[in-house]
N, C-alpha and C positions, 0 to 999 in steps of 0.2 A: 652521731654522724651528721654532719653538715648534708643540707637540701639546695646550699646556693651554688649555682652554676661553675663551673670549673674550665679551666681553660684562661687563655690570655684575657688580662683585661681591657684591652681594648683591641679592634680589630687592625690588621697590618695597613700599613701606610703603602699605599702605590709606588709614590716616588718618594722616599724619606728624605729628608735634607739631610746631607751627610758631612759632619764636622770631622777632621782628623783627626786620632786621639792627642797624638801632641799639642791642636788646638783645643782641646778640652780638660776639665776641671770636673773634678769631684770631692762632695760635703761629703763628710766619712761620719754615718751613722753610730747614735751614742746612745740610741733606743732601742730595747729588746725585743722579740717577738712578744711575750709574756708582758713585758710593760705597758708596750701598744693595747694588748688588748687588756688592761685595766684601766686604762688610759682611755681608751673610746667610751668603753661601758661607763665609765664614770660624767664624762660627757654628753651618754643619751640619756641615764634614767636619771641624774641631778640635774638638768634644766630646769629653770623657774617655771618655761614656760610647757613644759610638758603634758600632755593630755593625761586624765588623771586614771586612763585607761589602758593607759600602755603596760605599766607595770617594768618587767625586766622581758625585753623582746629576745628574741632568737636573734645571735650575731653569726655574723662570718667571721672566717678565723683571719687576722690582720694581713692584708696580702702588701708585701715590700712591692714598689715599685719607685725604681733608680728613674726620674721623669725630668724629662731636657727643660733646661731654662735659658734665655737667653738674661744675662746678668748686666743690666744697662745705668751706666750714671752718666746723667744728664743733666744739663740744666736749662730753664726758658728764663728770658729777661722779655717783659713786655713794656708797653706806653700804651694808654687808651686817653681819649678822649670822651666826655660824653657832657650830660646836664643833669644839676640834683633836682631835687621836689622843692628848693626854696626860691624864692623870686624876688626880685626888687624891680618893684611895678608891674610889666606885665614881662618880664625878661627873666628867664630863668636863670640862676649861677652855675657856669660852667665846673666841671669836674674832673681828674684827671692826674696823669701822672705815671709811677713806673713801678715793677714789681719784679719781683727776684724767684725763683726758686730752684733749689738741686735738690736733685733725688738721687738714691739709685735703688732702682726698680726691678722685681723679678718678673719677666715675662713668660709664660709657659709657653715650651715651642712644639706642643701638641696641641692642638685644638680642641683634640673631644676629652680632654684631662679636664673632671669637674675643678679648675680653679680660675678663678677669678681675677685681673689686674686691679692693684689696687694701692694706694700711696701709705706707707707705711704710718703707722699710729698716730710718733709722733708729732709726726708731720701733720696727718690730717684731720687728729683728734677727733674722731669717729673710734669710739668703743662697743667692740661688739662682740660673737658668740665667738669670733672666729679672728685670726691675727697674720696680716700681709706677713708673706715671708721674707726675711731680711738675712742679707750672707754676708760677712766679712770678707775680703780679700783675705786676711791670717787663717781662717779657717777652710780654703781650700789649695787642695793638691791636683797635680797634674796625672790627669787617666792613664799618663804613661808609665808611671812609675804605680799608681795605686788604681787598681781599675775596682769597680763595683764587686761587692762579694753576695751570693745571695740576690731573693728576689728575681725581678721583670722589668728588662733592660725597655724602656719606652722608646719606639721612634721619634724621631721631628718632622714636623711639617709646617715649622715656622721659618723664616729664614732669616737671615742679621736684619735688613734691610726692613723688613715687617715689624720687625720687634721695637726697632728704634724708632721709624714712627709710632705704634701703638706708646712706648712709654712717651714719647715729646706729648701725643695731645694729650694725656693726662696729665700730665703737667701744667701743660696750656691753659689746660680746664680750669685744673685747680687755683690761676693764680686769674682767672678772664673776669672782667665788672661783669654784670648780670644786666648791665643798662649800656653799654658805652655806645656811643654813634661811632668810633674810633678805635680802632686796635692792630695796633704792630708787634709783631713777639720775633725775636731774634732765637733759636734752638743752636746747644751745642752737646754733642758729646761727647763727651771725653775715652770714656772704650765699652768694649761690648765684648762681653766673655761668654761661652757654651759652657754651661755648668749639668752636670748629674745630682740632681736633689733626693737624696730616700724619703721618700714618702709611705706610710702605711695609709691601706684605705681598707677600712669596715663597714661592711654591709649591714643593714639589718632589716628586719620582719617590724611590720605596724599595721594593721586592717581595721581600726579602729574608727572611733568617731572625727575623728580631726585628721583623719586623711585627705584628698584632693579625689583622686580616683581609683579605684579596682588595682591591685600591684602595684603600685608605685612605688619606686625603690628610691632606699633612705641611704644615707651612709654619712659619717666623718673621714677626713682625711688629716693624719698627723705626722710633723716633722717628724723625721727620724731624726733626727739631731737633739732637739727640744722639749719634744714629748707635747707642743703647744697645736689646736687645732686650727688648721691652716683653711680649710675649708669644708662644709656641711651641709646635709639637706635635710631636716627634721620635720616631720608632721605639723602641720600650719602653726604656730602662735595665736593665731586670728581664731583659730578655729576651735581651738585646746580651749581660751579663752572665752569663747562665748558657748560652750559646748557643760562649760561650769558656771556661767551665769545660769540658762537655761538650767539646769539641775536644783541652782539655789532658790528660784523662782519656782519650780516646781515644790518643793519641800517646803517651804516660806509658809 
């Protein structure tokens, strides 16, 4: 019998932002209960970087949750100006010019939803535990005709407006010199869709040495659609990691 708390997972929204369903769009889940959770388990106890004391922890059992997205393609064109580190005489050589990028970005349009914004792979060529979610327009339907089956319908407390700035400045971000005296960036976006994403989230138990503090809760979250971990909180790396030097040095 499960020990982890029951109940919705996250608490109700005061004012939710409320999308039509004719304005809204849902990814239609291709992930099982039962896959999910082999699917987590496989992503807690196979980490590289896993404390070598965890062993196979106590899970919760994969809870669906249908979680608002605000689905934004955009793109920034920039010009900066600035100066490199080379000189001719005592003058440094100016630097400068224009940069490009389109995205389109999943926004989460609940806030306390452990996910992160984030520019997708391969765009930004950061490989990690964990994989931006990325949606086709081919792969989604209209809530009118297929509404969510299963699962915990999530509120929003994002609005369009929020969303599209949060995804322009990363953007912004991604394409800004790190020196420039100079910077103009032109923002457009082309549309902004309310998407219902399945998400499974798995809790789990770790009271170990590579903890942070007393309870601290762990968990992955994965696409229902992909079976890929879209976001995660696992016992330090830092910690796992020096927690096995110290053992090797003790033993040595």
């Amino acid at each position: 019998m499960s020990t982890f708390p029951k109940g919705p997972l996250l608490p109700a929204v005061e004012a939710p932002v409320n999308v039509p369903e004719g304005d809204t769009y849902v990814l239609r889940a291709k992930i099982s209960f039962s896959e999910a959770a082999e699917l987590a388990k496989k992503a807690i106890v196979e980490r590289t970087l896993r404390p070598a004391d965890m062993g196979d922890p106590e899970r919760d059992v994969p809870r669906l949750a249908w979680t608002p997205f605000w689905r934004v393609d955009a793109s920034v064109d920039g010009f900066h100006v600035g100066f490199s580190g080379v000189r001719v005489g005592n003058i440094p050589l100016p630097t400068g010019g224009t940069r490009h990028k389109d995205a389109v970005l999943l926004v989460c349009a609940r806030r306390a939803f452990p996910y992160t914004l984030a520019l997708p792979t391969f765009l930004s060529g950061v490989v990690g535990d964990t994989d931006p979610l990325e949606v086709e327009l081919a792969e989604l339907e209209s809530a009118a005709t297929s509404a969510p089956e299963g699962g915990e319908r999530l509120d929003a407390d994002v609005t369009r407006d929020t969303a599209e700035r949060d995804a322009l400045a990363l953007i912004a971000r991604a394409i800004s010199p790190g020196n420039a005296l100079y910077v103009d960036t032109k923002n457009r976006v082309r549309s902004s869709l309310f998407v219902r994403v399945p998400l499974y989230m798995v809790r789990y138990r770790y009271e170990g040495e590579a903890r942070s503090r007393p309870g601290e809760e762990f968990y992955v979250v994965l696409s229902g659609r992909t079976g890929k971990v879209v976001s995660a909180h696992h016992p330090s790396g830092m910690r796992a990691a020096a927690a096995r030097v110290r053992r090797f040095l003790t033993f040595k």
